[in-house]
C-alpha positions as CSV (number, residue, x, y, z in Angstrom):
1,X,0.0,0.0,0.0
2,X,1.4,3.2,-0.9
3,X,1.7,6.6,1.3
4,X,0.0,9.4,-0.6
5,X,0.2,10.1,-3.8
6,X,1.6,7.2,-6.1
7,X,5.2,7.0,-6.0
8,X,6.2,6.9,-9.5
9,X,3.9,9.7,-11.1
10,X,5.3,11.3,-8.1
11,X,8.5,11.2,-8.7
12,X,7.8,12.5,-12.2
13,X,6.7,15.2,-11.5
14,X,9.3,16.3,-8.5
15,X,11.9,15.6,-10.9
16,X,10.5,17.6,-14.2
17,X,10.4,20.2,-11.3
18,X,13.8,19.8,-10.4
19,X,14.9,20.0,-14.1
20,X,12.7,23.0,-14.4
21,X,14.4,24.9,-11.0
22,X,17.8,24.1,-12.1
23,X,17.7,25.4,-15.8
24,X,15.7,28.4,-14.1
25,X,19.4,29.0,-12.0
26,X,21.3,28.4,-15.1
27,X,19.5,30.9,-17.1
28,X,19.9,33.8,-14.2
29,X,23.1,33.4,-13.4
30,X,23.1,31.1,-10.5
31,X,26.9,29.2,-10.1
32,X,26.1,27.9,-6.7
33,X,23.2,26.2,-5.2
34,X,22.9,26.0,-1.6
35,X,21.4,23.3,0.0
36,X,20.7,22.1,3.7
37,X,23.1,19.2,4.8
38,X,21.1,15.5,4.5
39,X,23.2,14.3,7.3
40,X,22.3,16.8,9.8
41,X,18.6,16.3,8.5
42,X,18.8,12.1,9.4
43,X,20.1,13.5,13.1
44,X,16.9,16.3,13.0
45,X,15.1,13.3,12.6
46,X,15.1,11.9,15.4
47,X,14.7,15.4,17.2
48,X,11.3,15.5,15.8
49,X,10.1,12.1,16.6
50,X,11.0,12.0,20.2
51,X,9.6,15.7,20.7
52,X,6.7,14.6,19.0
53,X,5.9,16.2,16.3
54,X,3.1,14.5,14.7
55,X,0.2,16.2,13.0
56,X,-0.1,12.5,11.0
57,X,0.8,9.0,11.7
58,X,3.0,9.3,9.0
59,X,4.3,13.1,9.3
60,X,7.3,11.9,10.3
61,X,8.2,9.5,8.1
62,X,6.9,11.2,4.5
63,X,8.9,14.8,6.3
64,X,12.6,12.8,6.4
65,X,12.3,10.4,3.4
66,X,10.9,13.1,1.0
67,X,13.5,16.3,2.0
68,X,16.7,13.8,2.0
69,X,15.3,12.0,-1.4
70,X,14.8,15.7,-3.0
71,X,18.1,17.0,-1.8
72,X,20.3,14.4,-2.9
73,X,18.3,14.6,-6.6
74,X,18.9,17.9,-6.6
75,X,22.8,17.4,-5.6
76,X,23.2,14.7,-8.4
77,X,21.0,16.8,-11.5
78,X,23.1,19.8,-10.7
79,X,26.5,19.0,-12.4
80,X,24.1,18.5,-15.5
81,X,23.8,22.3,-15.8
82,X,27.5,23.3,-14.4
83,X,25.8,24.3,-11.3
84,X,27.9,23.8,-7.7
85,X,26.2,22.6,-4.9
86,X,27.0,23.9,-0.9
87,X,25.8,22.3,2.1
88,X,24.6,24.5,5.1
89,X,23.6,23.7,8.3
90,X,20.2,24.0,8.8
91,X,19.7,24.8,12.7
92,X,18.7,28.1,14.0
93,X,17.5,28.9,10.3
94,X,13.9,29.0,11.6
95,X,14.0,29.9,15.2
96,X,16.7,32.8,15.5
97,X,16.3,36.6,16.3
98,X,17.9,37.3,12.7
99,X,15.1,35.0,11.0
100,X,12.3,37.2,12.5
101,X,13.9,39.9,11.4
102,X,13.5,38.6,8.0
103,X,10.1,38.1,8.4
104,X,9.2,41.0,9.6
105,X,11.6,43.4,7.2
106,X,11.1,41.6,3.8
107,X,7.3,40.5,4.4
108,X,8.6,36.6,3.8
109,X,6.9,33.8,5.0
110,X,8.9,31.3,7.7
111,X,9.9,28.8,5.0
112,X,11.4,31.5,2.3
113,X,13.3,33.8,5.4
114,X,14.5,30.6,6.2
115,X,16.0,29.6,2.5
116,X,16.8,33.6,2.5
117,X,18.8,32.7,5.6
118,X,20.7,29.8,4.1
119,X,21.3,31.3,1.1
120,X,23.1,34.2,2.7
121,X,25.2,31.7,4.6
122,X,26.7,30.5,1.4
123,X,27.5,33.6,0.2
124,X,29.3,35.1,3.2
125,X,30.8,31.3,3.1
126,X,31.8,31.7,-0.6
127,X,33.2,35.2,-0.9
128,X,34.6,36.1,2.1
């Protein structure tokens, strides 16, 4: 019995997706793509099973298989289109005084301030 939506048309479509996000970074310039690191991810893991963070009996499960399994497609298709590929740390990115800020400043929602965050990571990482 499969979880959700079938996995093969599934995976179609996440990975047209991906094709279409990565030529979208190749045609604006993008050299690096920053990404959050899938092994700290398999230790946040179990951080949000034992706190228990379920809104599903499966929320935890579909929420570690699905971001690692998207990350490391994105990782592989990337060299495809000459594009590098940085791992950040994800922790703090959603709970720190400077995301917040973002919020509040830019007008972007959680997710986005976070991926603002990490992106501005790479670059202080990159060219400094």
């Amino acid at each position: 019995m499969a979880r959700g939506y079938p996995r093969r048309r599934a995976w179609s479509v996440i990975g047209t997706r991906i094709h279409e996000m990565l030529r979208y970074a190749l045609n604006h310039g993008v050299a690096t793509i920053a990404l959050e690191n899938p092994e700290v991810l398999g230790y946040l893991k179990f951080a949000w099973i034992k706190s228990g963070d379920r809104k599903h009996e499966n929320y935890n499960y579909k929420k570690a298989v699905f971001r690692n399994s998207v990350i490391e497609r994105v990782m592989m298709k990337a060299p495809l289109y000459g594009l590098n590929t940085k791992f950040v740390d994800p922790k703090g990115t959603t709970s720190s005084k400077e995301h917040d800020e973002v919020v509040e400043r830019i007008g972007l929602d959680r997710h986005t301030a976070s991926a603002y965050l990490i992106a501005l990571e790479v670059f202080k990482n990159i060219y400094s």
